[in-house]
C-alpha positions in Angstrom: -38.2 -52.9 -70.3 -34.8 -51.5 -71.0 -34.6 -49.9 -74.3 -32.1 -50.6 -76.7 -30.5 -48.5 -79.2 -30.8 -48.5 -82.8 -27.8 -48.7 -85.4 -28.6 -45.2 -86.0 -28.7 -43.8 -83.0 -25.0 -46.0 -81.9 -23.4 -44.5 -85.0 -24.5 -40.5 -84.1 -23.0 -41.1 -80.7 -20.2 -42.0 -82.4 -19.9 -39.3 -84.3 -20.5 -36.7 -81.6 -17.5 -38.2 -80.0 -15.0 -37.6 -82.7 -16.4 -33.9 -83.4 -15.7 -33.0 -79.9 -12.1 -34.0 -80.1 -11.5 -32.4 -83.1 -12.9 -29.0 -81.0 -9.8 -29.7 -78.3 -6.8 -27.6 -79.1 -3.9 -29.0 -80.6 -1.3 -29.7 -77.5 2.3 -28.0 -77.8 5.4 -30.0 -78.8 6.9 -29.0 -75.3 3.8 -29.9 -73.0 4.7 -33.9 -73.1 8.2 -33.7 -71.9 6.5 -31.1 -68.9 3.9 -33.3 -68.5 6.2 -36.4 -68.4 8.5 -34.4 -65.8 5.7 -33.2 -63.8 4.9 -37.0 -63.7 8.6 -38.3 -62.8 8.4 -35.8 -60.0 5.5 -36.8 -58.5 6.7 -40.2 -58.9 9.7 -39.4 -57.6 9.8 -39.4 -53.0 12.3 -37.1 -51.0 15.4 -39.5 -50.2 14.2 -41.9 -47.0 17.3 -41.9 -44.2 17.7 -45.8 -43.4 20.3 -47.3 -41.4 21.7 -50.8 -42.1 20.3 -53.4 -39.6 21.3 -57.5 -39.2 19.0 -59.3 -37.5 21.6 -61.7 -36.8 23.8 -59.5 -34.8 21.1 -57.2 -33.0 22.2 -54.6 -30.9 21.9 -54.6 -27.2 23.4 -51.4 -25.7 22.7 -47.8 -26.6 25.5 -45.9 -28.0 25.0 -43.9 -24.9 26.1 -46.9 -23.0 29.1 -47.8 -25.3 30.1 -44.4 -24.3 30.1 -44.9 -21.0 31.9 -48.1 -21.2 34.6 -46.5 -23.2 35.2 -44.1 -20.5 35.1 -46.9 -17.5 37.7 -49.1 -19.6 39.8 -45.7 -20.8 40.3 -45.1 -16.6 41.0 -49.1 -16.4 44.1 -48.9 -19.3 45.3 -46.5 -17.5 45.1 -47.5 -13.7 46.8 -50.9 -14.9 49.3 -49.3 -16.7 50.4 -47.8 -13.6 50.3 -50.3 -11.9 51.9 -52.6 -14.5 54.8 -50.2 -14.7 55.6 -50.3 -11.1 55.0 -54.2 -10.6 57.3 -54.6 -13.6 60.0 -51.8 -13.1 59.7 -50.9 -16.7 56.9 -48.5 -18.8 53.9 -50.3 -19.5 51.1 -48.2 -21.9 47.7 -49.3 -22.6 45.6 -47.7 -24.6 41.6 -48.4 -25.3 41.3 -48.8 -29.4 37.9 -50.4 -29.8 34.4 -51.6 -28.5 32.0 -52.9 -30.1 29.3 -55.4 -29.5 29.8 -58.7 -32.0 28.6 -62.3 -31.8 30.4 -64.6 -29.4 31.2 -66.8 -31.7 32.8 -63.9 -34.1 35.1 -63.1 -31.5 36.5 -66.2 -30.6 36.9 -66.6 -34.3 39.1 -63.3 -34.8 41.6 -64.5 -31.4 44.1 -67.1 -32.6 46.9 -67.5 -30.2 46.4 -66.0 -27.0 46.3 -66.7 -23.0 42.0 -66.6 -22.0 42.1 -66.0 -18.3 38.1 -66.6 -17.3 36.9 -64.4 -15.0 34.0 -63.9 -12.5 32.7 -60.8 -11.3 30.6 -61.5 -7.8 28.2 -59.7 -7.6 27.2 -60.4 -11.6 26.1 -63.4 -12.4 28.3 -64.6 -15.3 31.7 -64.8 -16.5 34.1 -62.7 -18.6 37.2 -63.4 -20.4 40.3 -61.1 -20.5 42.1 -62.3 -23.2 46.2 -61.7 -23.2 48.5 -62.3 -26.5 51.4 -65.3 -25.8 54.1 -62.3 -26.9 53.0 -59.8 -24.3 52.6 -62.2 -21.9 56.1 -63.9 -22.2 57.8 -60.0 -22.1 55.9 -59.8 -18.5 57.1 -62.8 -17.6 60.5 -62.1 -18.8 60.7 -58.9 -17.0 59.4 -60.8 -13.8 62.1 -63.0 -14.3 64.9 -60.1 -14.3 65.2 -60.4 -17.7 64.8 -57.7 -20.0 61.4 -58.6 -21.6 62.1 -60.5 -24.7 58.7 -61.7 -26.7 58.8 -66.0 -26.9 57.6 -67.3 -29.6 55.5 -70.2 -28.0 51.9 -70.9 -28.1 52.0 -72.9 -24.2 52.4 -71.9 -21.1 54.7 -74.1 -18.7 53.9 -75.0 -15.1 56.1 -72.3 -13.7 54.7 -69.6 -15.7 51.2 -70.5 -15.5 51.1 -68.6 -11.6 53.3 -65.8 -13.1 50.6 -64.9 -15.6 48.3 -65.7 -13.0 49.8 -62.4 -11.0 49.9 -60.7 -13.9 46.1 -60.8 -14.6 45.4 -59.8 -10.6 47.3 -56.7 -10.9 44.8 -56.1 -13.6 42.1 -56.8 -11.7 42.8 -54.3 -8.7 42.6 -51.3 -11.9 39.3 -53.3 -13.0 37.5 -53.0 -9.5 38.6 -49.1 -9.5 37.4 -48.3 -12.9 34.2 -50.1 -12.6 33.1 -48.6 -8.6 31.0 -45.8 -9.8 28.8 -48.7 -11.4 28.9 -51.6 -9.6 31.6 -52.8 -6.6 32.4 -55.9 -8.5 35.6 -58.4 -6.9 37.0 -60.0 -10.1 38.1 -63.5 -9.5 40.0 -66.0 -11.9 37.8 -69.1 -12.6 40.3 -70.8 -15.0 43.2 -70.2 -17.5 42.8 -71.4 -20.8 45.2 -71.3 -24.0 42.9 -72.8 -26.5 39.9 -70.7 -27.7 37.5 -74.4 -28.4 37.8 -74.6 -24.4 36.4 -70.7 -23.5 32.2 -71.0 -23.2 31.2 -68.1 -21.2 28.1 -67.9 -23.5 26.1 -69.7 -26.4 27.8 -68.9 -29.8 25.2 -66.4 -31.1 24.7 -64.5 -27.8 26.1 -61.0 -28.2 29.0 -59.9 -26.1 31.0 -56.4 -25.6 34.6 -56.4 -27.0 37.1 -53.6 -25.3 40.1 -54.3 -27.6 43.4 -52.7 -25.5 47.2 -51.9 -27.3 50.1 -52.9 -24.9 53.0 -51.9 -25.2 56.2 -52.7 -23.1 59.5 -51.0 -24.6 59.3 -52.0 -28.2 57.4 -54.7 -27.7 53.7 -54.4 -28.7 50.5 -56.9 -28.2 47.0 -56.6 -27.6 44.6 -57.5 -25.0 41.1 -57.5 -24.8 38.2 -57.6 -22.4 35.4 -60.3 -23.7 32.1 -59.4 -21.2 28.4 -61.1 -22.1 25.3 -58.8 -22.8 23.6 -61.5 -19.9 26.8 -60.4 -17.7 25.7 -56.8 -18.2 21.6 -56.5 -17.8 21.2 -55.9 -14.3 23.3 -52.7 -14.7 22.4 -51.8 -18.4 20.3 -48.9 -16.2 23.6 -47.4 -14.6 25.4 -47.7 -17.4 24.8 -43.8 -18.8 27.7 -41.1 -18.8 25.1 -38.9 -16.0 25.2 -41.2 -13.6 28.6 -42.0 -14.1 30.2 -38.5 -13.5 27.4 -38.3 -10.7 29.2 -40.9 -8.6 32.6 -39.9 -10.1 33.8 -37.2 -7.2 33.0 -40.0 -4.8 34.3 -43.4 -6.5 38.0 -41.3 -7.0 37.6 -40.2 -3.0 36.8 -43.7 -2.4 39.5 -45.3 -4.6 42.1 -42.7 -3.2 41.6 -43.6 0.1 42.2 -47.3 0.3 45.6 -46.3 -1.8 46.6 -44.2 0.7 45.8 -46.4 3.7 47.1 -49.4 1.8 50.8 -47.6 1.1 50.6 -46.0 5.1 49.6 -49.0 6.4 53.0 -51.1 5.5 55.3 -47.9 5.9 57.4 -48.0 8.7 57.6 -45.4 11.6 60.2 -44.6 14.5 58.7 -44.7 18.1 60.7 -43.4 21.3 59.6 -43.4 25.0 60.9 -40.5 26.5 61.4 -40.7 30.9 62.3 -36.8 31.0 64.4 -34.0 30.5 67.0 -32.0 32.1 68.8 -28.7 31.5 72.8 -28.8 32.3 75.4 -26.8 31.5 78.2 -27.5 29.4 80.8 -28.0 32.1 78.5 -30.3 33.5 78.4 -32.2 30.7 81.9 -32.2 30.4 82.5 -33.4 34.0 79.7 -36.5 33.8 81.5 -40.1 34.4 80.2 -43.2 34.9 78.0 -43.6 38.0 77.2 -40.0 38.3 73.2 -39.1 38.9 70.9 -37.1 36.6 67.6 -35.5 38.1 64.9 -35.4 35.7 62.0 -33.3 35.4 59.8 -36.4 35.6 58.2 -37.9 38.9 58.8 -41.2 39.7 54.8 -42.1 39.5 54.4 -39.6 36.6 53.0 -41.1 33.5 55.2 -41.0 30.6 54.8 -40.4 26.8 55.0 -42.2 23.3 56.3 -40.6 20.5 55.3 -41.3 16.9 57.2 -39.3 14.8 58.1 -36.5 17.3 54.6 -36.3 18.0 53.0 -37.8 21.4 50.1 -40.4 20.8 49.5 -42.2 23.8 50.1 -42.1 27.6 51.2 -44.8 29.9 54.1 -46.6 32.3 57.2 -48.4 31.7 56.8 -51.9 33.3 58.6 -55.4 33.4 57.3 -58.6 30.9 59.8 -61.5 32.4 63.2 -60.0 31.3 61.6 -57.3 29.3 60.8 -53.8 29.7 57.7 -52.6 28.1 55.3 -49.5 27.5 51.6 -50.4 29.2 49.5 -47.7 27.4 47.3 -46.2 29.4 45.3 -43.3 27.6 45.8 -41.6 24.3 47.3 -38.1 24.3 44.3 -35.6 23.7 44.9 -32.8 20.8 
């Protein structure tokens, strides 16, 4: 049976209780504000580092591969404004100012009137847009036109300068190809030309794209251009797409690149040939003395071969012969070093 205490022995308890607090000692008048700080610091944590994140624009590429598409497009602005400058006879600058990787949607919003040339880029799966403002585009045109590149302000494009603009964007292209060959040898291609943003769906409106945002500028004329390219466009090289690998293949994409210039500006140049049938030594007196009919003995035989000069250097071997009422060289064998 549990035992239960008496009124007696509840209020003896009750006075043991209040004698042993009176026994504590009497707390200081500064120990509650150092007990109260004591408590706000160990209350208070070391400040967390955080970093803003939107769940409706998620990342997809590293900054590491931002990086390296910074650098790809930096040698891309330049290559076309080379090429640009030459095609044009007037100098063109580009220069990279942004990237950044926003909803599709976002960046269809923030373009208002501007040329979208849609692009393909075999082997990627996908299209691109490259995106050119109506005032740039009307100085090229003027300046293709012999004029001296005045900005139109017009928001359409008429039949005649729809294939101007059309070459414009190709001579872009060929700098595209070169700046992307240490990461993928891609052939851009138009798909379609487009002056109305509703009418550009390379991807679904929420799908995250890269945005290379470029500053033209033709005398004092300045526009912008940019580069629209889908994440989906992207994935099968996200892997290559790191500043190692690109300066690994760099030495060899700039020997590749330089070589088909140089064999594409050799290959149209011009160059003299000659034949030459012999020589002879004679004096000036007998120079002096030659008249019409006279005979000249060459160093040649008659079945000798004789030589093709390139240049004043002999490439090939061979015989003069007859082709109806033509004579012509029948090469026989190059001339060995």
């Amino acid at each position: 049976m549990s035992e239960i205490l008496s009124q007696e022995e509840i209020a003896s308890l009750l006075n043991a209780a209040e004698q042993a607090s009176d026994d504590l000692p009497a707390p200081q008048q500064a120990e509650p504000n150092a007990s109260r700080a004591s408590g706000l610091r160990s209350r208070t944590r070391a400040p967390i580092a955080y970093e803003l994140y939107d769940f409706r624009r998620p990342d997809k590429f590293s900054k590491e591969q931002l990086r390296t598409l910074q650098m790809l497009h930096e040698t891309f602005a330049r290559l076309a404004g080379s090429s640009l400058s030459a095609y044009l006879r007037t100098p063109v600058n580009i220069d990279l100012i942004s990237i950044e990787q926003v909803p599709f949607e976002e960046y269809l919003r923030s373009i208002s009137q501007s040329v979208f040339n849609i692009l393909s880029l075999p082997p990627l799966s996908g299209q691109a847009v490259l995106e050119l403002e109506f005032g740039i585009a009307f100085t090229m045109v003027d300046r293709m036109l012999g004029g001296p590149g005045r900005a139109i302000s017009r928001s359409v494009l008429t039949d005649v300068e729809r294939p101007l603009v059309r070459q414009l964007v190709e001579r872009l292209f060929a700098g595209l190809k070169s700046a992307w060959e240490g990461v993928v040898v891609a052939d851009p291609t138009i798909e379609g030309m487009e002056t109305s943003a509703q009418f550009v769906q390379i991807a679904p409106p929420n799908d995250i794209v890269v945005t290379i945002l470029f500053e033209v500028r033709i005398g004092d004329q300045r526009g912008a251009m940019s580069l629209c390219i889908p994440y989906l466009l992207l994935k099968p090289i996200t892997t290559k797409l790191s500043a190692q690998k690109w300066f690994a293949t760099g030495p060899r994409r700039a020997n590749h690149s330089t070589r088909n210039q140089i064999t594409s500006h050799i290959s149209s140049a011009r160059v003299e040939c000659a034949i030459r049938l012999g020589e002879a030594k004679m004096r000036t007196r007998e120079v002096l003395g030659l008249k019409v009919g006279d005979i000249i003995r060459l160093d040649q035989g008659a079945t000798d071969p004789v030589c093709l000069y390139v240049g004043n250097v002999p490439k090939f071997e061979g015989r003069p012969a007859l082709q109806g009422s033509k004579l012509v060289f029948a090469i026989s064998h190059p001339v060995s070093n």
